[in-house]
N, C-alpha and C positions, 0 to 999 in steps of 0.2 A: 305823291310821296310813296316811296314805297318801303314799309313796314318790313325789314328783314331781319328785324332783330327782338328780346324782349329781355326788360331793365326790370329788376326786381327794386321796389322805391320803399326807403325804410325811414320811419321816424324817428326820432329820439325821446328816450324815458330817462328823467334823473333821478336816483332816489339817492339817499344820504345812509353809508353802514354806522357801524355803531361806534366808529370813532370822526362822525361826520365832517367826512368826505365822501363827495360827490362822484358817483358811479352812474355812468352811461349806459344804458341798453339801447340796443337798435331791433326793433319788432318790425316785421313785412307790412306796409302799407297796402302797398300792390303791385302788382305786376301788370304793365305795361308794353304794347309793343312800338318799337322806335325805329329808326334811321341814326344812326350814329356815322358821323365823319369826323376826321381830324379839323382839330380848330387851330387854324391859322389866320389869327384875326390881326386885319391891322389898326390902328389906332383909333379910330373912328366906330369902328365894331366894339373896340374892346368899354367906348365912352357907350354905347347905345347900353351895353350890358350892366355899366356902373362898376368895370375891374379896372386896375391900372396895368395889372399885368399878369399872367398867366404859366402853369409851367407848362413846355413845350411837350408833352404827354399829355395834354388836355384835350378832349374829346365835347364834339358838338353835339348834342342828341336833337331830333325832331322827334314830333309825336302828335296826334289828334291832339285839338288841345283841350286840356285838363286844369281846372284852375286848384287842386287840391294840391296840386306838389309846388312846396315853396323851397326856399334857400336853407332853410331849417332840417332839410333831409336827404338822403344819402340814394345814390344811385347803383346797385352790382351789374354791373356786368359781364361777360362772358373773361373778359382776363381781369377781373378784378374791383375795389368796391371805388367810388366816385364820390366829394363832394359835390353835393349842386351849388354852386357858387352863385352866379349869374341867369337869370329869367326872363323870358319875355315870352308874355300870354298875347297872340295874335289871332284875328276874329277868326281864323277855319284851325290853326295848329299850336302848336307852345315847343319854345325853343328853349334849351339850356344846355351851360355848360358844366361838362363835368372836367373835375380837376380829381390828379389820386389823392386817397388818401394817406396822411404823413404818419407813419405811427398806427397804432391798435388803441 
């Protein structure tokens, strides 16, 4: 696999202001480096993932695998930031997919 790339992987913090409502932060996890390719998955890929569907801007990331990054947090990459939606932790690498983000 070749690593030509690196994904900045962010979690999420909720805190509540003072007319509680819930406010997001996103804080750097880590930085990771990856293989990203388009995902073009067909039905069978998309059931292994646990998605029904996808948008067609969705990106495949590889990487050593790492069992700290879950579905719970956000991928940046070089044009812009990624949910990790879909995971799989495999014995030498860890696949996910990144979908864009909708919205701020």
């Amino acid at each position: 696999m070749i690593l030509g790339f690196s994904a900045t992987i962010q979690s999420k913090t909720s805190t509540r202001n003072d007319e509680g409502i819930d406010v997001d932060t996103w804080a750097t996890l880590k930085t990771v480096s990856c293989n990203v390719q388009p995902a073009r998955l067909d039905q069978t890929e998309l059931q292994a993932f646990g998605l029904t569907d996808i948008a067609a801007n969705a990106k495949k990331v590889y990487l050593l695998r790492d069992t700290s990054i879950n579905e719970n947090h956000r991928a940046v990459l070089w044009d812009g930031t990624y949910e990790i939606r879909g995971i799989n932790h495999w014995n030498i690498h860890t696949v996910f997919i990144a979908v864009p983000v909708q919205g701020v």
